[in-house]
C-alpha positions as CSV (number, residue, x, y, z in Angstrom):
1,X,81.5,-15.1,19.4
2,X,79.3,-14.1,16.4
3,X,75.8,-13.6,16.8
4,X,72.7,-12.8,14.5
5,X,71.5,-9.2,15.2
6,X,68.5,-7.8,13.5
7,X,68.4,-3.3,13.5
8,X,65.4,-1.8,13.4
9,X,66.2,1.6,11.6
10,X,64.7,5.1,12.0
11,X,62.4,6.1,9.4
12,X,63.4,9.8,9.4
13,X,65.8,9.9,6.8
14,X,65.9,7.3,3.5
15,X,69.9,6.5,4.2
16,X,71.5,8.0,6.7
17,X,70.1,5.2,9.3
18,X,71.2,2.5,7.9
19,X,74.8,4.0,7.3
20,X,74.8,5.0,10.8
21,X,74.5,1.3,11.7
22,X,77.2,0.2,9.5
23,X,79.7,2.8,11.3
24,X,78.7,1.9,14.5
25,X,79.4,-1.8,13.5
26,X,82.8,-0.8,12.5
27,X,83.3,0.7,16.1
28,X,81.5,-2.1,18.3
29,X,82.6,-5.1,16.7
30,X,85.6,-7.1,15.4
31,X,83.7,-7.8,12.3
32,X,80.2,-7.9,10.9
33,X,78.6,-9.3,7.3
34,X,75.5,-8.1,6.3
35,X,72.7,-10.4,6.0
36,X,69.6,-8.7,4.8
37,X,69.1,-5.1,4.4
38,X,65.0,-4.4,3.2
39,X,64.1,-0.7,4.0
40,X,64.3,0.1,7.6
41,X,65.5,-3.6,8.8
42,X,69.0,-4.7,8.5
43,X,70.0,-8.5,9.6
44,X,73.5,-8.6,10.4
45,X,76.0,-11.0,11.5
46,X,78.8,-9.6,14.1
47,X,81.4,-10.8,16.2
48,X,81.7,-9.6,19.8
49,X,79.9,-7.2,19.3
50,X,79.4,-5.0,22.1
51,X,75.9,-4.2,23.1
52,X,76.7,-1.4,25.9
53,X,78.5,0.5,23.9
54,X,76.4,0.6,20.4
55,X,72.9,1.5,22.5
56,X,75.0,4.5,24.0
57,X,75.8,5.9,20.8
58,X,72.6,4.7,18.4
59,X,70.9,7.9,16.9
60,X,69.1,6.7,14.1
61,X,68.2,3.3,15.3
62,X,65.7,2.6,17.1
63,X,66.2,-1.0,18.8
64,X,68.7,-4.3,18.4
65,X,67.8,-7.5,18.1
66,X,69.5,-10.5,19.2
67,X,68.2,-13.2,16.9
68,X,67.5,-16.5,18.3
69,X,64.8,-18.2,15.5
70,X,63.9,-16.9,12.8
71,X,60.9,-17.6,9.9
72,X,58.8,-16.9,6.6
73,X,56.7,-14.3,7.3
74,X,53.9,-16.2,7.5
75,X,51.6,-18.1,10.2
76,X,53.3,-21.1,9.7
77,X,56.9,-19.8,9.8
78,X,56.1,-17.7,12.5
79,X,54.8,-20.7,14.3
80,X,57.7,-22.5,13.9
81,X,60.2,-19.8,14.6
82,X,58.4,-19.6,17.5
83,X,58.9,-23.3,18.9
84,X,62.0,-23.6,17.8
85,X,63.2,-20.7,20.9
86,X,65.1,-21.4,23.3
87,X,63.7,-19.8,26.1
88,X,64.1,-20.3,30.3
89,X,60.8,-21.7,31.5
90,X,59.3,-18.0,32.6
91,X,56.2,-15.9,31.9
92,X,56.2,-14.1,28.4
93,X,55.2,-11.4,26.9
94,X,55.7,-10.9,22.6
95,X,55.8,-7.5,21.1
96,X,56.2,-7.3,17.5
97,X,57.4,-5.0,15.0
98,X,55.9,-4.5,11.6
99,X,58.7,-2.8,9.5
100,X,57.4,-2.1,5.5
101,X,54.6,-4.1,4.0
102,X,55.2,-8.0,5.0
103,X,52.0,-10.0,4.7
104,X,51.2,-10.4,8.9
105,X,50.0,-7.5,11.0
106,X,51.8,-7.0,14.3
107,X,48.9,-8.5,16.6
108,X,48.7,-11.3,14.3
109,X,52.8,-12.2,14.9
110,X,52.1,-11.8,18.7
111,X,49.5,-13.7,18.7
112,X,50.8,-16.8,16.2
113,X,54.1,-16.7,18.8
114,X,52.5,-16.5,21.5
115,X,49.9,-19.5,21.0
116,X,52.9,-21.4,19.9
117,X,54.7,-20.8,23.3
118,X,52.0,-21.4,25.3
119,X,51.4,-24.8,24.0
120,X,54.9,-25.7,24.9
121,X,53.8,-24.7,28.5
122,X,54.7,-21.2,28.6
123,X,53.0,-18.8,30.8
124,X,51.8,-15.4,29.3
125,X,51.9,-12.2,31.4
126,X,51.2,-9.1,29.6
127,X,51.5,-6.7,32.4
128,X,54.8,-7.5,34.4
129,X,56.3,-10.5,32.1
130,X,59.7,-11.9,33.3
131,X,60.7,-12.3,29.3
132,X,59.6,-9.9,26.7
133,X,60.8,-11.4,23.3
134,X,60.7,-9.4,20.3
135,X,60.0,-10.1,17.0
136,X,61.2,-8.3,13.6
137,X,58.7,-8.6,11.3
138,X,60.0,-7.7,7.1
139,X,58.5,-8.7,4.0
140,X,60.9,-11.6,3.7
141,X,61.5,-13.2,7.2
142,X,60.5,-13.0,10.9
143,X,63.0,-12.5,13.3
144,X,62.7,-13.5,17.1
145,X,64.7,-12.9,20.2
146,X,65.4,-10.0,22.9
147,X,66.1,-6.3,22.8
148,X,69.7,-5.8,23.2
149,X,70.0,-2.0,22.6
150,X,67.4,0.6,22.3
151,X,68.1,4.5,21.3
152,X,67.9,7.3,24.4
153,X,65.0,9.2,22.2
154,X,64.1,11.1,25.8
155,X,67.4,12.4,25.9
156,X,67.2,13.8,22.5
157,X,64.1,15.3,23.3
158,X,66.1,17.2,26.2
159,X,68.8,18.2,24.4
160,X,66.3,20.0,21.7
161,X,68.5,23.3,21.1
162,X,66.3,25.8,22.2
163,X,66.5,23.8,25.7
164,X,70.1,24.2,25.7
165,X,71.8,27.1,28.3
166,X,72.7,29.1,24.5
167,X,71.0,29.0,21.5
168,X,71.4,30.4,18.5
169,X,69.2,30.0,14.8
170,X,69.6,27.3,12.4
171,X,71.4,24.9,15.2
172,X,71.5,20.9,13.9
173,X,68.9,18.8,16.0
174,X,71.0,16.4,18.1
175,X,70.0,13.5,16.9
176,X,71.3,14.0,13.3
177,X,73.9,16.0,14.8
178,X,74.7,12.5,16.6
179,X,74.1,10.0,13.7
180,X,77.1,12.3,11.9
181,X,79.3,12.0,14.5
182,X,78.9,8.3,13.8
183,X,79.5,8.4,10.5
184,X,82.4,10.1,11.5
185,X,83.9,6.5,13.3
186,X,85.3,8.4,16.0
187,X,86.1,6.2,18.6
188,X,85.9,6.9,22.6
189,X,89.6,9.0,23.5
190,X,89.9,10.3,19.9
191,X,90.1,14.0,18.8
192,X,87.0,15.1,16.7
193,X,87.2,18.6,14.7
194,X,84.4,21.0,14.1
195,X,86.3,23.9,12.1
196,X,83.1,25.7,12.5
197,X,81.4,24.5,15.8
198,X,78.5,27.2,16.6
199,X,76.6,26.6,20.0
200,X,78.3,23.0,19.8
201,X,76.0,20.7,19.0
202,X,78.4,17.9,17.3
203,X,80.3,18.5,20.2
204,X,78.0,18.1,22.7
205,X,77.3,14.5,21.2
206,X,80.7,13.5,20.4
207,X,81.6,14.5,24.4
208,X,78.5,12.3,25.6
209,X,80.3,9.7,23.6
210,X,83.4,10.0,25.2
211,X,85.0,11.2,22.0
212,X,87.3,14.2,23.1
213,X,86.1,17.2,20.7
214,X,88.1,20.6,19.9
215,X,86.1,23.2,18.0
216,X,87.0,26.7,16.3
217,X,84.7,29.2,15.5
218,X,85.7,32.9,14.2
219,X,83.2,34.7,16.7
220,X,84.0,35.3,20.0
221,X,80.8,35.9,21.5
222,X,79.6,32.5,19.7
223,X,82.3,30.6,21.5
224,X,81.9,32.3,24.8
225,X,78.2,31.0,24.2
226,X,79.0,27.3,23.6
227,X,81.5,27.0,26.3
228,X,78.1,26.6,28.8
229,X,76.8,24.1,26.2
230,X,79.9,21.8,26.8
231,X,79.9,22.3,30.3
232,X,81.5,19.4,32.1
233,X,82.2,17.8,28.5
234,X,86.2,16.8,27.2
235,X,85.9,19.9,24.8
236,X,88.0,22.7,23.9
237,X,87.0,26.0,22.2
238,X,89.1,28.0,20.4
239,X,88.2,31.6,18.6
240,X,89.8,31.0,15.2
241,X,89.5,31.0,11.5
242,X,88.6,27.5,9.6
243,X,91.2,28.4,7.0
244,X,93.8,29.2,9.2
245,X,93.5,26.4,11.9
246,X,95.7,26.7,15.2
247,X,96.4,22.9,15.0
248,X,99.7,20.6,14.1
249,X,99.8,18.4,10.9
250,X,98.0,14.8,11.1
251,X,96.7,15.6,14.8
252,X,93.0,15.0,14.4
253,X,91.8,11.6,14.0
254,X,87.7,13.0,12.9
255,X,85.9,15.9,11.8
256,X,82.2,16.8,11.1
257,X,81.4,20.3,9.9
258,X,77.9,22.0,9.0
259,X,79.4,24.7,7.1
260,X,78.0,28.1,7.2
261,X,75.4,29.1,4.8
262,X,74.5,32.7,5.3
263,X,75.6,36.5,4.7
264,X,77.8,36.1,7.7
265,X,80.3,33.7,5.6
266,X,80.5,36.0,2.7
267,X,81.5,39.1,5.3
268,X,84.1,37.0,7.0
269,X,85.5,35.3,4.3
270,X,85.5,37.0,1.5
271,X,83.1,34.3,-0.8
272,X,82.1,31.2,0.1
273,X,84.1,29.4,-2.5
274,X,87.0,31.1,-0.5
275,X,85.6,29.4,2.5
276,X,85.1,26.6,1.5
277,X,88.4,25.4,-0.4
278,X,90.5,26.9,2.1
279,X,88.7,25.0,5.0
280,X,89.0,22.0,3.0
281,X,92.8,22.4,2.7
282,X,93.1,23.2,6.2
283,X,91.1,19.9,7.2
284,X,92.9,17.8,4.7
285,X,96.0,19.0,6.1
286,X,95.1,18.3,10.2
287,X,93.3,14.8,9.8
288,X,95.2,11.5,10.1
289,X,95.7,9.6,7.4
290,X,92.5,7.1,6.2
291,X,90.5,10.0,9.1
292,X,86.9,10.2,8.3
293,X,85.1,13.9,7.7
294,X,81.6,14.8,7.6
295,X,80.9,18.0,5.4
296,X,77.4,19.1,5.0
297,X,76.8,21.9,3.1
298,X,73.5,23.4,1.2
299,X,74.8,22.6,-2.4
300,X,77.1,19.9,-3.8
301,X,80.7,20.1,-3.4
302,X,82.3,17.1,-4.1
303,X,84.5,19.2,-6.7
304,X,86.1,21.2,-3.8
305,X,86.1,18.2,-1.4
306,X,88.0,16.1,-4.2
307,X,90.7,18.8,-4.8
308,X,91.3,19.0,-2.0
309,X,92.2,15.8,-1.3
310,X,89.7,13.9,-0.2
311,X,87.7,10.8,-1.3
312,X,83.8,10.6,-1.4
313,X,82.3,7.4,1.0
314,X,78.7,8.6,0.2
315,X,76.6,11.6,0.3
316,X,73.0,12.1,1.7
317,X,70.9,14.5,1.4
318,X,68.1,16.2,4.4
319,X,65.7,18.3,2.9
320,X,65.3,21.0,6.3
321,X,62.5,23.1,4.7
322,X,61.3,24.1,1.3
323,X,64.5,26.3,0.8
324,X,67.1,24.1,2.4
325,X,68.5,20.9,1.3
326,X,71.7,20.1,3.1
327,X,74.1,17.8,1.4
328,X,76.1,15.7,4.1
329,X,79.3,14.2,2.5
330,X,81.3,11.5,3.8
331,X,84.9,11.6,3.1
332,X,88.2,9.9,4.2
């Protein structure tokens, strides 16, 4: 069955939200067209979707949707978005959401759909309602309905990685660390690479995904670290070099790697151009064909990623601090 579903995107980062929707559409459903996409609100349509599994994955989203009515963002079209819902005859409550600069303030959609509901003999409740309905607001519609999935953003809070059993400078926060898992379109069973895991962190969210997850690193003491990170997770670690993985041709189905940026590459590998194209080979030569890789890197590499073999989805850029600007590729 399709159904209208209207995202309510992070304002963290300019693109990698909304890209992190679009994967997770490709996992969830059996098929989606997108509708509207107007800074931090895309309006899609999606068949079977399923809702359990997107809000246990969304990073970079904050809420879904369902959209039942829909209007001009106006006090007329919100008016008659409003009477046009088809709604059980139960006490109500409204909360809207004001996403970039449409004409009506948030109290004033509440307020417009509200009224409208109450005169069709609706009974508002503001403190225990048995119906909350939600409303999209953009600069070019109104969207109306319930909240179908909503991001853990506790849970990211808990797993910040200085909370984490070992920690160690520089680590990805999760929740990006999450949305590039994503991008990754790694599916629950599947075998998700990091080549250059660290404390963990993509593989902590990949294993909370149900995505199994097998990670190298050439330290030791650095693995010995992350094994109490993955704790109870479907993860194996494995002390190892990134251009000399211990794994079979074609047996990886995702990877994400932060590559490393510091002294400690140089030592171990020789250069970081060394690194870098003889990772690359190595991935290229353990992914499945059509497999997904996220690389992020502190420079541009789509030179190296292209010799390698691989072809450039998209790249986005997070700018970490004034002298840090990662560069996160998206290959297949």
């Amino acid at each position: 069955m399709e159904a209208r579903y209207a995202f309510e995107l992070s304002g963290e980062h300019p693109t990698i939200p909304r890209s992190e929707a679009l994967s997770l559409l490709e996992i969830t459903s059996v098929g989606y067209r997108v509708v509207s996409s107007l800074g931090r609100a895309l309006v899609v349509d999606a068949r079977e979707l399923d809702l359990s599994l997107l809000g246990g994955r969304m990073a970079m989203i904050h809420q879904v949707v369902e959209v039942s009515a829909e209007g001009d963002p106006t006090a007329s079209g919100a008016a008659e978005a409003a009477k046009s819902l088809d709604l059980p005859m139960k006490s109500y409550r409204v909360r809207a959401t004001r996403l970039g600069d449409p004409p009506l303030a948030s109290d004033e959609v509440e307020r417009l759909v509200g009224s409208a509901l109450w005169k069709r003999g609706y009974e508002a409740d503001l403190s225990d309602p048995e119906i909350e309905i939600r409303a999209i607001v953009t600069a070019d519609r109104i969207y109306l309905g319930r909240e179908v999935a909503r991001a853990d953003r506790a849970g990211f809070r808990a797993r910040r990685p200085h909370l984490k059993p070992f920690f160690y400078p520089g680590t990805m926060l999760p929740k990006i660390a999450r949305a590039l898992v994503n991008l990754s379109c790694a599916r629950e069973g599947e075998l998700l690479l990091d080549p250059f895991a660290g404390t963990g962190g993509f593989l902590v969210e990949a294993g909370m995904m149900a995505v199994r997850g097998v990670g190298v690193d050439v330290q030791g003491r650095i693995v010995r670290g992350a094994l109490t990170n993955l704790e109870g997770l479907d993860c194996n670690l494995i002390v190892g070099d990134a251009m000399s993985l211990p794994l079979k041709d074609g047996s990886i189905d995702a990877a994400v790697s932060d590559a490393p940026y510091g002294r400690s590459a140089l030592i171990q590998a020789g250069s970081r151009d060394e690194l870098l194209a003889g990772s690359l080979a190595e991935l290229r030569r353990v992914l499945i064909p059509g497999g997904r890789m996220i690389f992020v890197d502190d420079r541009p590499v789509g030179e190296f990623l292209e010799d390698a073999g691989f072809n450039i989805i998209e790249v986005h850029k997070e700018r970490v601090h004034r002298s840090l600007t990662r560069e996160i590729s998206v290959c297949r």
